[in-house]
N, C-alpha and C positions, 0 to 999 in steps of 0.2 A: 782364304777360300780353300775348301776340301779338293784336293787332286787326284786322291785314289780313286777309282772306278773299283765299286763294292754295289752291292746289296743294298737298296736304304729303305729308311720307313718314309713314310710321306711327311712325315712331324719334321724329316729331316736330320735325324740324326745319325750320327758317324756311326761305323761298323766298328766295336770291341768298346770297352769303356762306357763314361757316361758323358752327358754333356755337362757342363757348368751351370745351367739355369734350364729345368725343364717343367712345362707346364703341359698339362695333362685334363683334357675332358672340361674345364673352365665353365662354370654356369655364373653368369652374375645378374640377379634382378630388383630391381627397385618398385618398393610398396610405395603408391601413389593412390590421390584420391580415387581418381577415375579407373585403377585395376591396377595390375602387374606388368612391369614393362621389363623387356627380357631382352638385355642389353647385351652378354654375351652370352653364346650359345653351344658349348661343345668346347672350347677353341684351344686348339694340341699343336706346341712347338717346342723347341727346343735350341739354346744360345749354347756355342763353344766357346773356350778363350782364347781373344785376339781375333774375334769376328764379328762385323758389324751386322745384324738382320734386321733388314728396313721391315717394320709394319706399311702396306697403303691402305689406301681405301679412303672413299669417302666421307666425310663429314656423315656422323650416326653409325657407322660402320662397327665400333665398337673397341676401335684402337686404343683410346684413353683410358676408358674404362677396366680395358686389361691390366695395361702399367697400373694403374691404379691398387689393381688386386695385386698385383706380382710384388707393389712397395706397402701394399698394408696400409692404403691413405684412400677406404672408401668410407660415407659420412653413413655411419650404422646407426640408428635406422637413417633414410631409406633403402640403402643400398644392404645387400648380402649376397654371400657366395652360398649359392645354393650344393654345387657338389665340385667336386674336383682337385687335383694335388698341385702343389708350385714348391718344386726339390728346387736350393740351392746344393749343389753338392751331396746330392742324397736327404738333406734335412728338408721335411714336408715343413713350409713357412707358418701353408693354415693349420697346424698341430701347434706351434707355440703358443705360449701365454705373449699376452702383450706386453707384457717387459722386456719378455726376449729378443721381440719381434722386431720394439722399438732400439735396442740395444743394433741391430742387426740394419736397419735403415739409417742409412747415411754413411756407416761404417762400409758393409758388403756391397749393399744394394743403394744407389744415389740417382736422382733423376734432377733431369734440369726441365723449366714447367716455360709454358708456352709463352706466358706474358711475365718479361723479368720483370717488368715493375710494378705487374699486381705482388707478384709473390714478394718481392724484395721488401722489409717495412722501411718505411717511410721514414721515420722518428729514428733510425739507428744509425750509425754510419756503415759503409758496406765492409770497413777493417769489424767492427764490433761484431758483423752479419755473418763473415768470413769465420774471425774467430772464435765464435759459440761452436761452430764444432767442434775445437780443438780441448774448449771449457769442459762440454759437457762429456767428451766422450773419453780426451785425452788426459785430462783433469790438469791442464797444462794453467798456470800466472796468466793475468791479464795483459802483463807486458808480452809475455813468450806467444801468447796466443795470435797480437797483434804483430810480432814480429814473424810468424805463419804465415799470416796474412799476405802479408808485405808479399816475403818469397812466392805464394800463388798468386799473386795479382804481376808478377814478375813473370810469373811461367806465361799466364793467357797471353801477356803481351799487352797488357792497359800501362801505358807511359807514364812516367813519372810514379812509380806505384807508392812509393814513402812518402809522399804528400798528399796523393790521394786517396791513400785508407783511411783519411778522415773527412775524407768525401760523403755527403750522403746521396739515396739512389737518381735525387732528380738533378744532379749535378752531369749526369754520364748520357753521352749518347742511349740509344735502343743498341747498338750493335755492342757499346762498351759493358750495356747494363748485364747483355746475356754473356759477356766472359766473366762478368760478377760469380753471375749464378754458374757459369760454368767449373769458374774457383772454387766458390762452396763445395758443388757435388764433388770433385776429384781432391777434398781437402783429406782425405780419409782414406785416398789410394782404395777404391771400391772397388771388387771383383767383377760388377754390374753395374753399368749407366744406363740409364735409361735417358734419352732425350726426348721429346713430347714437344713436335715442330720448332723445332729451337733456329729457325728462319723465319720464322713469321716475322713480317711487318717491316725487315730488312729490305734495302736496297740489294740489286744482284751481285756487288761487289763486298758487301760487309757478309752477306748468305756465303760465296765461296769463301772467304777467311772463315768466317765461324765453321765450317764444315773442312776444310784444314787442320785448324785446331782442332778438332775432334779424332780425326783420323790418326794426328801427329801423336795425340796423347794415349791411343787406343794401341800405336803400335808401340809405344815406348813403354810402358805399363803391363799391356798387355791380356786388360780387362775384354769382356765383351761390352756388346755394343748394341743397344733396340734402339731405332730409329724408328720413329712415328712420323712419317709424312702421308702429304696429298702431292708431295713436288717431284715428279718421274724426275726430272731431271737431276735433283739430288739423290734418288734411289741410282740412278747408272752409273753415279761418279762416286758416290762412296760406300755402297753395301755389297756383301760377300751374295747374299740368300736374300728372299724378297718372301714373307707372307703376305698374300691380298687379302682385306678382310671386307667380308659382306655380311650385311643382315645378324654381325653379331659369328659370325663364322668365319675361318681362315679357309679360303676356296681355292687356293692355290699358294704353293709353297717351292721355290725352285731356288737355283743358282742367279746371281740377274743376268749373266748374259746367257741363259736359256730364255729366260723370263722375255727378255727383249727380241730376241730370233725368231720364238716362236711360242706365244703363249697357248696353254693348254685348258685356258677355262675362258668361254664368252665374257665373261665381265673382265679378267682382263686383257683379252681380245680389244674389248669397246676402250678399256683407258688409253691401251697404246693406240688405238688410232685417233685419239683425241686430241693427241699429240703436234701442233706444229714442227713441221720436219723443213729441212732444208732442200733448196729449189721447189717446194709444195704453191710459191706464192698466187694466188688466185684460185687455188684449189678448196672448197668448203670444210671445214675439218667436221667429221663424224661423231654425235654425240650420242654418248649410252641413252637410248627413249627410255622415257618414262622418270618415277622420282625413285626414290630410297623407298623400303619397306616400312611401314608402322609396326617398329616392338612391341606393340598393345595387341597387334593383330597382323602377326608374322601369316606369310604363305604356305600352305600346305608343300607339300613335297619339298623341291629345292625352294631354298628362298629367293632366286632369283630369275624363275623361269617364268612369270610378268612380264619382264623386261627380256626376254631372252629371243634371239632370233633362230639357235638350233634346238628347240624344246619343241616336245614328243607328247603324248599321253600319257606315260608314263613319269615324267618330269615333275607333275603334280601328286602324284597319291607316292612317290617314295621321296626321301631325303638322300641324294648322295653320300656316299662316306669319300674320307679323303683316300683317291684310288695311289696307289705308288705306280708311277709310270715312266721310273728310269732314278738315275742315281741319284737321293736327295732329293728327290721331288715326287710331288703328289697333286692329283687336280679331283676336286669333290663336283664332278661334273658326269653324268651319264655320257657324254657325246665326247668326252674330250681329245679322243682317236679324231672324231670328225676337226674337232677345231684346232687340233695341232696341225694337221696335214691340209688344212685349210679346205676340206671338199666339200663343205657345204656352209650357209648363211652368205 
């Protein structure tokens, strides 16, 4: 996490330099029958290396869909990016051709996907699965590939790893399957991981190992780190910076322990108190009213002043920009003086 107290933009990026992974202005929408559905909207951030930045936000919110664009794995048609830049290190990714692109996925850029065993195939063993990175990219022997294997199925910590690289994926726990896929992405030493809820469907004690192991490899490496959750409780325990995404927007972007003290934007005002807290028992927990926006038929002004409890007349005919309102952090909220300091809702 950033220590200096400097100057930041709200995207969050460091004063001098550049960041490792910056995305900029992000449109992405998908041609459907029924019209155009406008999945992300604007969405401006920025990853350091050797920093984890948790995505939240709710289911539809537009988190996947981002990764999606940042790894060059949306299904054209339907999907396109209608405008916007995504630098690895200065190199614009949507300016490649798709060779290059694909050369650079897996390699630079490696994401681990929310269900290890949709993605895993079935039909191969996960040493076979392991070692096609090392075939295609490294142009390593089938034995050397599998012997790759071995050593990453050794680092996550799956037991007995030299018997069971000739395991296939229905052989393994859910918690075993996602250090499978965790192996795969980090076979290549990436600059950028991307995880896309890589907790789901865990128990709470395989969720805190897998989110160890993430941490352990993120500082030993030294890659960055985009965390895509809905689970606060693993944004506090293992992210430097926290993007909240709404409506397809990143509505607020901080430190997480700003984020937790004192959020600067009503939505996520409403997450943190949805929160089960400690000695709360008996107490109602408070839930954001109202549903998600329809992409087909986004809200004028802010997209989240429907649901909003400090929304004004003017909250509707303008769209906030993401304000900067202190080091590394921004809130794309008219009122967000009111909701940091808590004087009104």
């Amino acid at each position: 996490m950033w220590k200096t107290p400097a100057p930041a933009s709200p995207a969050g990026r460091p004063p001098g330099g550049g960041p490792l992974l910056a995305v900029e202005n992000l449109h992405v929408e998908f041609v459907t029958r029924r019209g155009v559905v406008r999945a992300v909207n604007g969405v401006d951030c920025a990853l350091n290396a050797g920093e984890t930045l948790a995505v939240l936000g709710e289911s539809g919110s537009g988190k996947t869909v981002t990764a999606q664009a940042i790894m060059g794995i949306l299904d054209t048609p339907p999907a396109r990016v209608t405008r916007g830049t995504i630098r690895l290190r200065g190199t614009d990714l949507l300016g490649l051709r798709e060779e290059d692109r694909s050369r650079i996925r897996g390699s630079r850029i490696a994401m681990i996907f929310q269900d290890a065993l949709s993605a895993l195939n079935p039909v191969f063993t996960v040493g076979a699965q392991i070692g096609e990175m090392f075939r295609v990219h490294r142009g390593l022997s089938r034995r050397d590939a599998e012997r790759r294997a071995v050593e990453l199925m050794d680092r996550v910590r799956i037991p007995d790893a030299r018997r069971r690289v000739h395991d296939y994926p229905h052989r393994f726990s859910g918690g075993m399957r996602q250090r499978v896929m965790i192996a795969m992405a980090i076979a290549l030493d990436p600059e950028v991981l991307i995880a896309d809820e890589p907790t789901t469907a865990l128990d709470v004690t395989v969720q805190a190992q897998i989110m160890e192991l993430l941490s352990e490899l993120r500082r030993e490496s030294g890659m960055g780190l985009i965390l895509i959750t809905h689970d606060l409780g693993v944004v506090a325990d293992a992210a430097d910076r926290v993007a909240v995404m709404y409506g397809g927007r990143i509505v607020e972007n901080a430190p997480v322990h700003d984020i937790y003290r004192a959020p600067a934007h009503p939505y996520t005002k409403g997450l943190l108190e949805s929160i089960p807290r400690a000695g709360g028992k008996g107490r109602a927990l408070r839930a954001v009213e109202g549903s998600s926006p329809d992409p087909m038929a986004m809200p004028s002004g802010c997209v989240f002043h429907p649901r909003c409890s400090y929304r004004q007349d003017d909250c509707a005919a303008g769209e906030p920009p993401l304000h900067p309102i202190g080091p590394f952090r921004g809130s794309a909220c008219h009122y967000w003086r009111e909701v940091l300091h808590g004087s009104h809702g």
